[in-house]
N, CA, C and O atoms as CSV, one atom per row, in Angstrom:
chain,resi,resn,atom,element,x,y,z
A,1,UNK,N,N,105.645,99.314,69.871
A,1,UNK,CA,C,107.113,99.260,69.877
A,1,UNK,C,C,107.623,97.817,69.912
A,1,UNK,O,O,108.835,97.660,70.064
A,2,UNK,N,N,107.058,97.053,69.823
A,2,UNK,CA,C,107.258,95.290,69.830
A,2,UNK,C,C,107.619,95.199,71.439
A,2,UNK,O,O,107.720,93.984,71.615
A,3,UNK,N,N,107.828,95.744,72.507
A,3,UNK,CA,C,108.751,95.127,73.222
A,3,UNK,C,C,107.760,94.358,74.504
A,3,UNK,O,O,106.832,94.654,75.257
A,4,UNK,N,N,108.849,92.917,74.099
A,4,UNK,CA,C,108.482,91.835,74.638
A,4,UNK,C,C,107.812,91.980,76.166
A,4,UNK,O,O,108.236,92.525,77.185
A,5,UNK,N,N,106.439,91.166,75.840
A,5,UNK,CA,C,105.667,91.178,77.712
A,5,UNK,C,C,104.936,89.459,77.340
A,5,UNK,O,O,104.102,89.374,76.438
A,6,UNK,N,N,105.153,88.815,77.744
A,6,UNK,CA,C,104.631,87.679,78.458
A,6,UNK,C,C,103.737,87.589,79.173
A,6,UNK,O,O,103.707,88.550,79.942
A,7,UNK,N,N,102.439,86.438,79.426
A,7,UNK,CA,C,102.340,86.191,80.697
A,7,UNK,C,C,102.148,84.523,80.845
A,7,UNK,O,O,101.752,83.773,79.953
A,8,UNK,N,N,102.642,84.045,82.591
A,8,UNK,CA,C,102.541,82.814,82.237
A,8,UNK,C,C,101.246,82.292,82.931
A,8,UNK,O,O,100.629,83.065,83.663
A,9,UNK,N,N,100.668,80.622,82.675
A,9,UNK,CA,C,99.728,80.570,82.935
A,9,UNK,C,C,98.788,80.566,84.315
A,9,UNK,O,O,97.672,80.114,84.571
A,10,UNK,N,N,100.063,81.487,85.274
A,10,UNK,CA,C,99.917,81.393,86.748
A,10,UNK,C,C,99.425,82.459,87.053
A,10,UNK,O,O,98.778,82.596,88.092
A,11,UNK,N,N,99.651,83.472,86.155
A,11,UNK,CA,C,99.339,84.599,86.225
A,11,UNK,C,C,100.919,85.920,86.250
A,11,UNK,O,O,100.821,87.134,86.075
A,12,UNK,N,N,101.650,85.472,86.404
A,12,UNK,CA,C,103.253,85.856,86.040
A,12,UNK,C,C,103.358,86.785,84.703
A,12,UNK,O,O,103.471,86.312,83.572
A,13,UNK,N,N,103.307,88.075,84.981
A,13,UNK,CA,C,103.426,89.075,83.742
A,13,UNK,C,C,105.088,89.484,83.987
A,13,UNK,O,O,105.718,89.934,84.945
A,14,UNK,N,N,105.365,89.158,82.871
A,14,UNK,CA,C,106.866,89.520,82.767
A,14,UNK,C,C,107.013,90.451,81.515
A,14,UNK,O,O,106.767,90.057,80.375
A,15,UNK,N,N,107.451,91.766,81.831
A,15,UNK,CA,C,107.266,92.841,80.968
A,15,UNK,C,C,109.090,93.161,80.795
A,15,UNK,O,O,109.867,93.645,81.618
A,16,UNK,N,N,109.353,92.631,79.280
A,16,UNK,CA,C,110.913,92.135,79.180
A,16,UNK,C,C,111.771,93.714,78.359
A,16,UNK,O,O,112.919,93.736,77.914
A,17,UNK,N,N,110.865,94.769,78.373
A,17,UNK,CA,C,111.172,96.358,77.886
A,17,UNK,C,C,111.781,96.789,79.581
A,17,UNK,O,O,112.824,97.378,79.866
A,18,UNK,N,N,111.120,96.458,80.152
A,18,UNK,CA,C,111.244,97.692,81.643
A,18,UNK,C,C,111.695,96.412,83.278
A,18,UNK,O,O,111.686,96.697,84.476
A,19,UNK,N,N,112.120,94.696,82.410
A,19,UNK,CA,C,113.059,94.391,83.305
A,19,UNK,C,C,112.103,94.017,84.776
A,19,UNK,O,O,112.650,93.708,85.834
A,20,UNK,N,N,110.497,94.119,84.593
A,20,UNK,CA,C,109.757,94.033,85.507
A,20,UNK,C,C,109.278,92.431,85.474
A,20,UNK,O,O,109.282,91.906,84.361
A,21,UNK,N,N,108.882,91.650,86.574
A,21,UNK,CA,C,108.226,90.597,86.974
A,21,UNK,C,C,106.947,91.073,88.269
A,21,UNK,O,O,107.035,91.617,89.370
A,22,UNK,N,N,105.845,90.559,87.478
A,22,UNK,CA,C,105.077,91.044,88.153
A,22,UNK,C,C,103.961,89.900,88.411
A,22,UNK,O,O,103.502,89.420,87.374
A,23,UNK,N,N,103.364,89.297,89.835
A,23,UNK,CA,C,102.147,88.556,89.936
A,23,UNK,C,C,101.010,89.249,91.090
A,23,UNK,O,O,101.499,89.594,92.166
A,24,UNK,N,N,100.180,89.364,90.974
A,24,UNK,CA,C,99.265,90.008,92.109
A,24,UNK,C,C,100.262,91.435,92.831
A,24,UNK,O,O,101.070,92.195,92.297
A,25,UNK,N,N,99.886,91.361,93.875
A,25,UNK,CA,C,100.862,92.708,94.398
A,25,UNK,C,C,102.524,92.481,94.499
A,25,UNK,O,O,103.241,93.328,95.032
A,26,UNK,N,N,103.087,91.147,93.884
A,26,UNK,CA,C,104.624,91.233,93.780
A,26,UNK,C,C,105.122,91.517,93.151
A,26,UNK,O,O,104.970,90.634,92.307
A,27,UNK,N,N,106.204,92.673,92.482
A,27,UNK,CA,C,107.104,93.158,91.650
A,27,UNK,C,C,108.797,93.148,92.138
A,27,UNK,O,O,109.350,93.582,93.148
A,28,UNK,N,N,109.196,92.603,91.197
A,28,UNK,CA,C,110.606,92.371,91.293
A,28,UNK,C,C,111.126,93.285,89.771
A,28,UNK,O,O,110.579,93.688,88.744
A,29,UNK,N,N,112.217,93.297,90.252
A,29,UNK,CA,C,112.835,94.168,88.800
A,29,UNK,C,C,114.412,93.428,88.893
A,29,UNK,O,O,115.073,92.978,89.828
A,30,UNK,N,N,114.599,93.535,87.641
A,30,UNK,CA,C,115.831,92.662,87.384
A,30,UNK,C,C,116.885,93.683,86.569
A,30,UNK,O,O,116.659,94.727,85.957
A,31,UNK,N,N,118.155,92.935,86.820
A,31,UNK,CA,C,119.601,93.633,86.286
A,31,UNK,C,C,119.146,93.617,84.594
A,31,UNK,O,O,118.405,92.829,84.006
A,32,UNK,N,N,119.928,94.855,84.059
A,32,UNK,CA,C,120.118,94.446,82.303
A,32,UNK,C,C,120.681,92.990,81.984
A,32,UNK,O,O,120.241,92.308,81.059
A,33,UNK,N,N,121.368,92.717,82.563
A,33,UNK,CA,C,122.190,91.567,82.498
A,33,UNK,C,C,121.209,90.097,82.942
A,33,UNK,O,O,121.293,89.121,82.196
A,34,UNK,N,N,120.369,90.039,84.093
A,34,UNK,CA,C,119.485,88.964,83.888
A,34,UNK,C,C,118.282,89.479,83.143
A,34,UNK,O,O,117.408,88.612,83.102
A,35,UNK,N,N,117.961,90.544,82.569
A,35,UNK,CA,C,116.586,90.646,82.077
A,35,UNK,C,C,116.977,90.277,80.318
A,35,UNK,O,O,116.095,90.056,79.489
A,36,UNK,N,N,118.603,90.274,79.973
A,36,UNK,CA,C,118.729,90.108,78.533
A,36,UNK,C,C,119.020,88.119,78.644
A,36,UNK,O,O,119.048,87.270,77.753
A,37,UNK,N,N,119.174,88.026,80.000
A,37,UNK,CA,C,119.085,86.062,79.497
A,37,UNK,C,C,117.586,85.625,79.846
A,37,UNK,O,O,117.232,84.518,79.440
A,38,UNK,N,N,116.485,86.573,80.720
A,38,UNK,CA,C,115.697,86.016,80.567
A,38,UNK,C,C,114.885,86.533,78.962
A,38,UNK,O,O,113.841,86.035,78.541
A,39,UNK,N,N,115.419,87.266,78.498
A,39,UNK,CA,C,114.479,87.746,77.541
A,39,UNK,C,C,114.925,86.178,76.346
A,39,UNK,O,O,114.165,85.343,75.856
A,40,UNK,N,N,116.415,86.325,76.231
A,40,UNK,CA,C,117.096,85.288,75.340
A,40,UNK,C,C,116.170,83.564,75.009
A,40,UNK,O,O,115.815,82.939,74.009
A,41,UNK,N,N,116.093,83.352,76.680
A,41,UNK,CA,C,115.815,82.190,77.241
A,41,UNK,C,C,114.101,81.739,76.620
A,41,UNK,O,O,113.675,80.740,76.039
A,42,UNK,N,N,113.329,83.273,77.177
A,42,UNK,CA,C,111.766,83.257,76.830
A,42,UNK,C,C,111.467,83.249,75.608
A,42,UNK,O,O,110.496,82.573,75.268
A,43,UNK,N,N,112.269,84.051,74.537
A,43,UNK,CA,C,111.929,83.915,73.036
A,43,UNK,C,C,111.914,82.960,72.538
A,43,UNK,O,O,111.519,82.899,71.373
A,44,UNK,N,N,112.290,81.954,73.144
A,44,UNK,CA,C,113.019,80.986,72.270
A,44,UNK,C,C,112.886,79.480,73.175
A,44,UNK,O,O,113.793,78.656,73.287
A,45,UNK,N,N,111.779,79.396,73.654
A,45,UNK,CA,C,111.151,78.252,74.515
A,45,UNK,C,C,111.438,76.861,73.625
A,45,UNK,O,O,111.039,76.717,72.469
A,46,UNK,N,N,112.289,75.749,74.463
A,46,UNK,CA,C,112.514,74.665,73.864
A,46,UNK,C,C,113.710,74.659,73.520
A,46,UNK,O,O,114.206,73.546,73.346
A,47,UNK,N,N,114.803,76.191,73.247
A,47,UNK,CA,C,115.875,75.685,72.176
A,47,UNK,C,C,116.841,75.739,73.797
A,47,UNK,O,O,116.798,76.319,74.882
A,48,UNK,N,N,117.611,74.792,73.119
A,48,UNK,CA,C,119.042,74.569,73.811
A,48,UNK,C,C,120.192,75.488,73.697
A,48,UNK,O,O,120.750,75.615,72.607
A,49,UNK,N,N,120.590,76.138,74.738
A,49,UNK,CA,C,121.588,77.663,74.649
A,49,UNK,C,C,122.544,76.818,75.144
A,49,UNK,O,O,122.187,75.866,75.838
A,50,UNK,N,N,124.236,77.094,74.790
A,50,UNK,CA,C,124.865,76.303,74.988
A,50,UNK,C,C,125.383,78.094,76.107
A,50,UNK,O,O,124.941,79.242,76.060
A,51,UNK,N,N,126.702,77.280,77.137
A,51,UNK,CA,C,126.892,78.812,77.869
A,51,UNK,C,C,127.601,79.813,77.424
A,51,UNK,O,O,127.774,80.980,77.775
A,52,UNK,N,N,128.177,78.785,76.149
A,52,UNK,CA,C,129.115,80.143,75.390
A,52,UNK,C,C,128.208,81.056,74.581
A,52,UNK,O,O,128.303,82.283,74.593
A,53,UNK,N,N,127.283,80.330,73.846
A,53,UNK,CA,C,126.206,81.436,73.342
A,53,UNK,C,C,125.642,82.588,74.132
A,53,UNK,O,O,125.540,83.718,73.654
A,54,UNK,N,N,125.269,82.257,75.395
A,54,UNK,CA,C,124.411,82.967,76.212
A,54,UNK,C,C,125.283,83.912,76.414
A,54,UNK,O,O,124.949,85.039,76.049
A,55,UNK,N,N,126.728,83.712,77.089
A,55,UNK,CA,C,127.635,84.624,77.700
A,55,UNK,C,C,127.546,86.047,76.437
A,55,UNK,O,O,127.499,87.244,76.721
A,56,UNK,N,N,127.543,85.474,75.142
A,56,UNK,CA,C,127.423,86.009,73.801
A,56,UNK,C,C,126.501,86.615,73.695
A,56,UNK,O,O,126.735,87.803,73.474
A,57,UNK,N,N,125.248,86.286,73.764
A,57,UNK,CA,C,124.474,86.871,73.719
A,57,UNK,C,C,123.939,87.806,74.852
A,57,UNK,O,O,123.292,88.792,74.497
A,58,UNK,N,N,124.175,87.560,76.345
A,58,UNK,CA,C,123.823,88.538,77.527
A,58,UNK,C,C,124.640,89.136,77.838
A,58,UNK,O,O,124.370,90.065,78.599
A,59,UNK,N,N,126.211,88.912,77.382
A,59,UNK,CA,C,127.304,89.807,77.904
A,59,UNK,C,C,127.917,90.416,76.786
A,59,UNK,O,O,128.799,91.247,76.996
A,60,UNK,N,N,127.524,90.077,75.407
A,60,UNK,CA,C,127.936,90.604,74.510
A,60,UNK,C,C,129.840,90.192,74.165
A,60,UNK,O,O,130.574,90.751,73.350
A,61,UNK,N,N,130.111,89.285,74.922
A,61,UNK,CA,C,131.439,88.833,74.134
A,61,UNK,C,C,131.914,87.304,74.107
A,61,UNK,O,O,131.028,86.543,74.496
A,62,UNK,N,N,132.846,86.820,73.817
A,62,UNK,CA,C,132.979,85.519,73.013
A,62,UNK,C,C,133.464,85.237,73.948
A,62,UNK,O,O,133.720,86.267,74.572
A,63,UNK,N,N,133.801,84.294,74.514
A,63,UNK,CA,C,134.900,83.203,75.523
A,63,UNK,C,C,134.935,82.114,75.421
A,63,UNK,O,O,134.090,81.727,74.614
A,64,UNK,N,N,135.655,81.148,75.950
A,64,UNK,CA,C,136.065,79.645,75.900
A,64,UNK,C,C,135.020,79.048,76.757
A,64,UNK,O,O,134.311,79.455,77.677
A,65,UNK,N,N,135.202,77.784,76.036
A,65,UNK,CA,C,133.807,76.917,76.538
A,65,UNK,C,C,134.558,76.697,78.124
A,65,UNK,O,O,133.817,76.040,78.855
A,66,UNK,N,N,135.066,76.859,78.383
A,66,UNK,CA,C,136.123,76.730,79.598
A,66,UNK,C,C,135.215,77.668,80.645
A,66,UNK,O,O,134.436,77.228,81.490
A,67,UNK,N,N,135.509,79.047,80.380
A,67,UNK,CA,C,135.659,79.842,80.948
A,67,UNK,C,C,133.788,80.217,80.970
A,67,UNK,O,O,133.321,80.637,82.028
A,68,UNK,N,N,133.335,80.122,80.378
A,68,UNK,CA,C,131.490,79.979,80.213
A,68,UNK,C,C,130.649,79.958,81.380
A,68,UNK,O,O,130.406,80.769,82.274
A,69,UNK,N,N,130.220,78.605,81.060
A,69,UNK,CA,C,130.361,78.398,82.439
A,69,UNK,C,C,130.517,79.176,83.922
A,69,UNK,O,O,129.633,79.327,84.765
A,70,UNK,N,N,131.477,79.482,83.960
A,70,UNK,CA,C,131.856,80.088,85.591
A,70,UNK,C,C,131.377,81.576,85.161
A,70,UNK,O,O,131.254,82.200,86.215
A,71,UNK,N,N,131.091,82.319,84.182
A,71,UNK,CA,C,130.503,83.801,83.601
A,71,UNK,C,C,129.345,83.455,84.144
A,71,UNK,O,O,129.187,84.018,85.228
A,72,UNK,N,N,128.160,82.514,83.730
A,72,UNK,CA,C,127.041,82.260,83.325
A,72,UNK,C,C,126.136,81.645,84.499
A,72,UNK,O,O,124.932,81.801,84.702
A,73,UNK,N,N,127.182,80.822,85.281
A,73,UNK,CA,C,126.467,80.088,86.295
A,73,UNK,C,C,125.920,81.018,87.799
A,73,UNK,O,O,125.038,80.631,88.565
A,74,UNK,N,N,126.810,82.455,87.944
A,74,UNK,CA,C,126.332,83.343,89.113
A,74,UNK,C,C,125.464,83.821,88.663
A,74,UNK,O,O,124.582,84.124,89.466
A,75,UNK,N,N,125.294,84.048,87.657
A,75,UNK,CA,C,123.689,84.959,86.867
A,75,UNK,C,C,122.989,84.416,86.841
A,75,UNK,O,O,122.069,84.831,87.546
A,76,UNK,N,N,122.770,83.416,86.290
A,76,UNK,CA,C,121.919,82.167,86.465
A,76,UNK,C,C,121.357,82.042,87.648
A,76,UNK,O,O,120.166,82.302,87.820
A,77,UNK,N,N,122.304,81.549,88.783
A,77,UNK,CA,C,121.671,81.601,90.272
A,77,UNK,C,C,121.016,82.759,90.651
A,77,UNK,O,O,120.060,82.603,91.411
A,78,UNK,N,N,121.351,84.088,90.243
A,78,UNK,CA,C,121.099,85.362,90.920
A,78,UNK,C,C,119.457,85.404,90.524
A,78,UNK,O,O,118.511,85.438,91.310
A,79,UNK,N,N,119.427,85.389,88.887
A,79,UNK,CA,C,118.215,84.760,88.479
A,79,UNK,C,C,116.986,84.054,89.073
A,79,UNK,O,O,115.870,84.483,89.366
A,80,UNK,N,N,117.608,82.691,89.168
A,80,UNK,CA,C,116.957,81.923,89.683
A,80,UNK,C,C,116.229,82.620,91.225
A,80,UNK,O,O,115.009,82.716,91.352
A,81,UNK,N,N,116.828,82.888,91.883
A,81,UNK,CA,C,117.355,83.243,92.931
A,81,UNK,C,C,115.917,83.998,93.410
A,81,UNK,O,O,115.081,83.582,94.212
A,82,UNK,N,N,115.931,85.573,92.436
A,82,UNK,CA,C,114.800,86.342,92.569
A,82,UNK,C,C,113.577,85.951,91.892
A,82,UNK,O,O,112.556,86.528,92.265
A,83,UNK,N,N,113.477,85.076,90.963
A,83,UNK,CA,C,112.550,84.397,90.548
A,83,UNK,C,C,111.699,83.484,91.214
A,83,UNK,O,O,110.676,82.969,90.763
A,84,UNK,N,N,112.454,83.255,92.846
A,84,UNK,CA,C,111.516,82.453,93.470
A,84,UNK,C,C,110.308,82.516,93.764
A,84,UNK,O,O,109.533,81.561,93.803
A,85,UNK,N,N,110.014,83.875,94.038
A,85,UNK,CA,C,108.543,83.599,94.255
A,85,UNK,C,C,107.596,83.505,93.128
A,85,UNK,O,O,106.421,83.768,93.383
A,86,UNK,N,N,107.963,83.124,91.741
A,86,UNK,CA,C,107.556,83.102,90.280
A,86,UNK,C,C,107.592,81.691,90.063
A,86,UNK,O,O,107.789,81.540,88.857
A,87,UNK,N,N,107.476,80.307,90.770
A,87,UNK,CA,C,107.972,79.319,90.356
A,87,UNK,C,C,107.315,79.037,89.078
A,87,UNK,O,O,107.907,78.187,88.415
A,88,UNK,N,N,106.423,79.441,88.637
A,88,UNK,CA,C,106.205,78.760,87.073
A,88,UNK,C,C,107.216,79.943,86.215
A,88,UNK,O,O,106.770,80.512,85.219
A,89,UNK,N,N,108.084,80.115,86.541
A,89,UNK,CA,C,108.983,80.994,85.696
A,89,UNK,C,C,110.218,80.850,85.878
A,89,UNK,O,O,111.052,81.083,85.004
A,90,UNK,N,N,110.583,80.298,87.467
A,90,UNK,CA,C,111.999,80.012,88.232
A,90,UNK,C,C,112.477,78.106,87.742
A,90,UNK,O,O,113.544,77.550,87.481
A,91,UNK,N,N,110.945,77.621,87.828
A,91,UNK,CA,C,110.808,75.879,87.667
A,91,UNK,C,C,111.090,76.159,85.598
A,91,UNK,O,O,111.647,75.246,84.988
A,92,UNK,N,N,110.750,77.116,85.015
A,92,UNK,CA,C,110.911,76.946,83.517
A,92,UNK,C,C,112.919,77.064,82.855
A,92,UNK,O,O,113.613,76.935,81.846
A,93,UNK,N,N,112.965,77.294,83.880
A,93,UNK,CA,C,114.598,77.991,83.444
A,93,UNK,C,C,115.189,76.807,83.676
A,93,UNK,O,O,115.242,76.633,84.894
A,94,UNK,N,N,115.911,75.426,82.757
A,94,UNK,CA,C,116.030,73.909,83.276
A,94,UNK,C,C,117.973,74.909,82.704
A,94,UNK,O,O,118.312,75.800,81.925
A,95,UNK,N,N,118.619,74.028,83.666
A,95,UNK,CA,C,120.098,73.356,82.619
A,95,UNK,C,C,120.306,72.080,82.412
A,95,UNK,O,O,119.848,71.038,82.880
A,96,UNK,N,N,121.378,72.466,81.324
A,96,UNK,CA,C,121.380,71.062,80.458
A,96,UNK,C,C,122.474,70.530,81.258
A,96,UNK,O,O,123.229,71.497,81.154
A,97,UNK,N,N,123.143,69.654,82.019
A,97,UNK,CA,C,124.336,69.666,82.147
A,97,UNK,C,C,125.152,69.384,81.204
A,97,UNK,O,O,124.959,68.666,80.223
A,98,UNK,N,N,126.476,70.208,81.642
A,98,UNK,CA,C,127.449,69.970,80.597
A,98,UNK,C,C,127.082,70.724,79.380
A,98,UNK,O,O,127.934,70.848,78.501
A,99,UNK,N,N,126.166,71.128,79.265
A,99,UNK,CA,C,125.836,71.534,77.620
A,99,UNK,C,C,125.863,73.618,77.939
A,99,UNK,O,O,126.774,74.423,77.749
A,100,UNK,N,N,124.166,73.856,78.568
A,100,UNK,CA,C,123.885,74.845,78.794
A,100,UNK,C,C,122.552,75.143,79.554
A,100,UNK,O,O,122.454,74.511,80.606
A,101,UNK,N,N,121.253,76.164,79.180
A,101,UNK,CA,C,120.139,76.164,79.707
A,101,UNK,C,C,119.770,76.115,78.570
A,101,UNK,O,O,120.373,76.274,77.508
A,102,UNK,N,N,118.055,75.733,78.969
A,102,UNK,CA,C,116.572,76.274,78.321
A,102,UNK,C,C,116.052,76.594,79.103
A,102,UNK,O,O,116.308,76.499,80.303
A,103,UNK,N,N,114.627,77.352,78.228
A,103,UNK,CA,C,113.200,77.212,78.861
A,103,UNK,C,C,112.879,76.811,78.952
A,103,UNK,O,O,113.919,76.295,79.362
A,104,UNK,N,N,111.862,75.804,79.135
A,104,UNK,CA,C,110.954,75.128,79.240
A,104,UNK,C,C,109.121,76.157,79.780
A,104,UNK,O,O,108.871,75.620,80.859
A,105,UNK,N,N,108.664,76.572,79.677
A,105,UNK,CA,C,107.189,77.041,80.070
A,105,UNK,C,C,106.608,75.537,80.728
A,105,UNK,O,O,106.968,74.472,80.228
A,106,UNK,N,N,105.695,75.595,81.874
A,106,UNK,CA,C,104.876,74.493,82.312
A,106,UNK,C,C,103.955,74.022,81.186
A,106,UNK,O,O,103.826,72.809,81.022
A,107,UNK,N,N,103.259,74.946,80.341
A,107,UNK,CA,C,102.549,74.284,79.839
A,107,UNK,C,C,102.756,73.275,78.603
A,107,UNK,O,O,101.935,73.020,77.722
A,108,UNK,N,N,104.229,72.695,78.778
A,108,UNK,CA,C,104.833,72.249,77.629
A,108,UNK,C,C,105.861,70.746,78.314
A,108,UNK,O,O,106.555,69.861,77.812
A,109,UNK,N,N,105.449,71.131,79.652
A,109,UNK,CA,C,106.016,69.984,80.267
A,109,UNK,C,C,104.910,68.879,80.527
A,109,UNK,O,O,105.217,67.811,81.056
């Protein structure tokens, strides 16, 4: 069925169909809403998402570069947030300031 599973080189299986993060006995499960920016974010390792794109692409509608931003930045944290105990997955998620996020993967830093 194509749907996206990862793993990173820590051992971090991120299975991006069913919204799961998984390392040894830890499983976290994530909102539709952070599992479609991490899916956005992971496909696409290296590229620069500006926040109006993302909002676009994880919330499905258009807004002002204004208003971006303040959509993008609680998800982001919430993200970040539960991703902690994943740091080669929490440390890959960089922002740009002023601009937006990337990925970054460790093994590319």
């Amino acid at each position: 069925d194509g749907a996206p599973e990862f793993s990173m080189k820590d051992g971090t299986h991120i299975d991006l169909s069913r919204r799961q993060i998984r390392k040894k006995d830890m499983l976290i499960h994530l909102t539709p809403a952070e599992g479609r920016l991490l899916r956005v974010l992971i496909e696409n390792p290296g590229r620069v998402y500006s926040h109006r794109e993302l909002v676009l692409l994880v919330q499905g509608y258009d807004t002002s570069q204004r208003e971006a931003p303040e959509i993008l930045r609680p998800l982001v944290s919430r993200l970040r947030h539960k991703l902690e105990p994943f740091p080669a997955l929490s440390e890959s998620i960089i922002s740009i300031r002023g601009t937006g996020y990337l990925f970054e993967p460790e093994s590319e830093k």
